[in-house]
N, C-alpha and C positions, 0 to 999 in steps of 0.2 A: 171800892164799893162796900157800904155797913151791909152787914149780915142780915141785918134786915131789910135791906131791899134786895139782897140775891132770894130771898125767901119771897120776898114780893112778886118778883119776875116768876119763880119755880111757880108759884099757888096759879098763877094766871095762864098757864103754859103747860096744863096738864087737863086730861079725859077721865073721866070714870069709866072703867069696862070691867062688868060683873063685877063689881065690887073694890074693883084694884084701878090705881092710880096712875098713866104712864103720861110721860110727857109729849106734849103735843108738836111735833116737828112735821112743817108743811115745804115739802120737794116741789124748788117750782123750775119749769121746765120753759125752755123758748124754742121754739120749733125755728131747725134750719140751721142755716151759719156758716160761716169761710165758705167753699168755694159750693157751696148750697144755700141758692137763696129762696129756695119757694118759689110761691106763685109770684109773680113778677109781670107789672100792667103798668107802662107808660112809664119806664123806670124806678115806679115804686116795689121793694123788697118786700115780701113778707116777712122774710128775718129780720131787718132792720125796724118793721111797726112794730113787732110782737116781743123783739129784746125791749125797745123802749117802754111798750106797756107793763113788761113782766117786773121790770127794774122799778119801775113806779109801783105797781102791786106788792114787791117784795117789801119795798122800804118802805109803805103804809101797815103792812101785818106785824114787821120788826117793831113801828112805833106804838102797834096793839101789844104788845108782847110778847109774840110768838118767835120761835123756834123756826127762820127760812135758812132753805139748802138751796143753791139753783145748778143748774148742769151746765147755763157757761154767762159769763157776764161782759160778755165782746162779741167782737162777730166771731166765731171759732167755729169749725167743723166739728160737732161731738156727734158719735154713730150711735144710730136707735139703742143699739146694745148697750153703749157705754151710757147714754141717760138712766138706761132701769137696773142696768146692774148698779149704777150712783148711789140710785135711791135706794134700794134692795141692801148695799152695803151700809148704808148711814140710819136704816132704821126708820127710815118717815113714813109718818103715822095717815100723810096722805098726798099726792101728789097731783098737781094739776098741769097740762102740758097744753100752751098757748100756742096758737094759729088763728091764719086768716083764711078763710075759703077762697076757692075758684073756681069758675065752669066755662061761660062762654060770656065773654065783653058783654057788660051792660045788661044781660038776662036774670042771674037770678040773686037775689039780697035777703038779707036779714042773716038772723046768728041761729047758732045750733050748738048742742051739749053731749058728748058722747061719753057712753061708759061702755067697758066691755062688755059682750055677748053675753058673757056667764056672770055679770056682776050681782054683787048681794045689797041688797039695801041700801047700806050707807054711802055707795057710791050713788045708787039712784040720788036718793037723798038729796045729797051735794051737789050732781048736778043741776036736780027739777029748783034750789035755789039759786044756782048762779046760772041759772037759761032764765029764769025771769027775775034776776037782775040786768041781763042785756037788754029784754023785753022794758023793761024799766025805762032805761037809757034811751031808747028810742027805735030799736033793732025789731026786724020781723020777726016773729016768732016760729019758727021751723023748731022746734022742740027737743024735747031729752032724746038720742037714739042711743042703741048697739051699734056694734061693729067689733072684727079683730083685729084692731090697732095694734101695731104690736108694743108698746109702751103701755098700752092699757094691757095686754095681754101679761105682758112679763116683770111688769111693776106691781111689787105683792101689796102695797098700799094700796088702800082703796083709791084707784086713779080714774080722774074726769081729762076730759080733751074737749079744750074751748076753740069753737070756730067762730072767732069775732068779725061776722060781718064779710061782702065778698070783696077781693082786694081789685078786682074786676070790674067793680059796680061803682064810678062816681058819687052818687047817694050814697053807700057805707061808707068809701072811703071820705067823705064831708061829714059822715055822724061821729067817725072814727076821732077825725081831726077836731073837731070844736067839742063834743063831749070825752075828748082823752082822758082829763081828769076824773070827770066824772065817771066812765066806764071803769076805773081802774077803784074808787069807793065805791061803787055798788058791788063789785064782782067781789072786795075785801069785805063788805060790810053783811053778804051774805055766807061769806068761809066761816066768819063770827058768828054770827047770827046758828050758823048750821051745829058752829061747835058748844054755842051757849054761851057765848065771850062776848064781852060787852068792850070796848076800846076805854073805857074810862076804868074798869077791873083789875087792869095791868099798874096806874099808877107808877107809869115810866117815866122819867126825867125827860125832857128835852136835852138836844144833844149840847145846847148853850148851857143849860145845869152841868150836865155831866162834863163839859169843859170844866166851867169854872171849878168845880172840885178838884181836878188836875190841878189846875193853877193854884189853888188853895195850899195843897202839898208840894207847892216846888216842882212839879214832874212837868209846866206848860208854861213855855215864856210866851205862844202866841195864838194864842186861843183863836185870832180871827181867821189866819188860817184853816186852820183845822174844822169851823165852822162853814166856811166855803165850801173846802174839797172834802172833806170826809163825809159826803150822803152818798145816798144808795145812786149810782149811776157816777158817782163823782171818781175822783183819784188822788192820792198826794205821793210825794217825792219818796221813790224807796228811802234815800238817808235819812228823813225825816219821821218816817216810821220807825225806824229802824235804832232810833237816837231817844223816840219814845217809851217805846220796850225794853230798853237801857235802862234807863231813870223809873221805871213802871218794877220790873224785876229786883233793880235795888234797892226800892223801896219795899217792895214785899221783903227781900234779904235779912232787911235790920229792924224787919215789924215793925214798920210805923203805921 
């Protein structure tokens, strides 16, 4: 990668706070997982809708330019504690922690934005734009609340907790399914929007660019691969990895 485009990535990937520069890294969080699956209606997971939204969300901000952390990217049991000490230990500048509601079959629907009890501002903030970004999408609007979550409690990042929609209610779960895409741009398009980041700012490659430059140096005999499985929710062959950072390392080795 030219020095000028890691400078590109840095300039697009950073906050002004009183005067100072720090860089923008967004913790993002899937409620649940391995042998916790949430709320659960007619055998659908909550863990399983809300890893797939978050993994869509994560890999849209990544191609804004940001800086994502997430707490697990499979079904995996992570405890409340290990998600905020994650984030708490890696620095992120703000974290959002995904869910789906539940109360009782078929009674209540629409989306809601929680921050903590004793939250300052910018978590308001944050959430009053991405509670009507769901509003947007098509979602009821049950609004910004408090609560002490404990994620929101013990994550020093300004942390929002999305309740997308009830996983109980036919109606959300049909807004869920056919506006998927869409819930997952509006919910990204207003973290931008909140942080003053524009998606076109970043001036990121596409991941077909950034192949081909591999390939250009010698380090990529098969780029189609790697365009396949290398997205956000994707996967590729540990030796195949492993045979790239090979050829990546030795190349840096001899400066070229």
């Amino acid at each position: 990668m030219s020095e000028q485009l890691c400078i590109l990535r840095w300039e697009s990937s950073k906050l002004h706070n009183e005067g100072e520069q720090i860089m923008v890294k967004i913790g993002m969080d899937y409620g649940h997982g391995g042998s916790d699956p949430g709320a659960v209606y007619n055998g659908r997971r909550e863990s399983d809708d809300v890893l797939r939204l978050g993994l869509l969300m994560a890999g849209k901000l990544r191609a804004a330019g940001l800086a994502v952390e997430e707490s697990r990217t499979g079904d995996t049991a992570v405890s409340l504690g290990q998600r905020s000490r994650m984030s708490n230990e890696r620095s992120d500048t703000h974290f959002l922690s995904i869910h789906r509601n539940a109360f009782r079959p078929e009674t209540a629907t629409g989306a809601e934005v929680f921050v903590h009890s004793s939250a300052g501002e910018e978590a308001v903030k944050l959430a009053e734009g991405i509670q009507a970004a769901l509003v947007k999408v098509g979602y009821g609007d049950r609004g910004v609340k408090r609560a002490n979550f404990f994620v929101l409690r013990e994550t020093r990042a300004p942390a929002v907790l999305l309740e997308i929609g009830f996983i109980d209610n036919t109606q959300d779960n049909n807004l869920f399914d056919s506006k998927f895409e869409g819930i997952a741009d509006e919910v990204v398009d207003a973290v931008l929007t909140y942080l003053g980041h524009t998606k076109t700012d970043a001036a990121v490659p596409s991941l077909h660019d950034d192949l081909q430059v591999l390939v250009q140096h010698g380090l990529l005999q098969s780029p189609t691969y790697w365009e396949q499985n290398a997205r956000s929710g994707g996967s590729v062959r540990g030796e195949y990895a492993a045979a790239l950072i090979r050829r990546i390392a030795d190349h840096l080795r001899r400066g070229e």
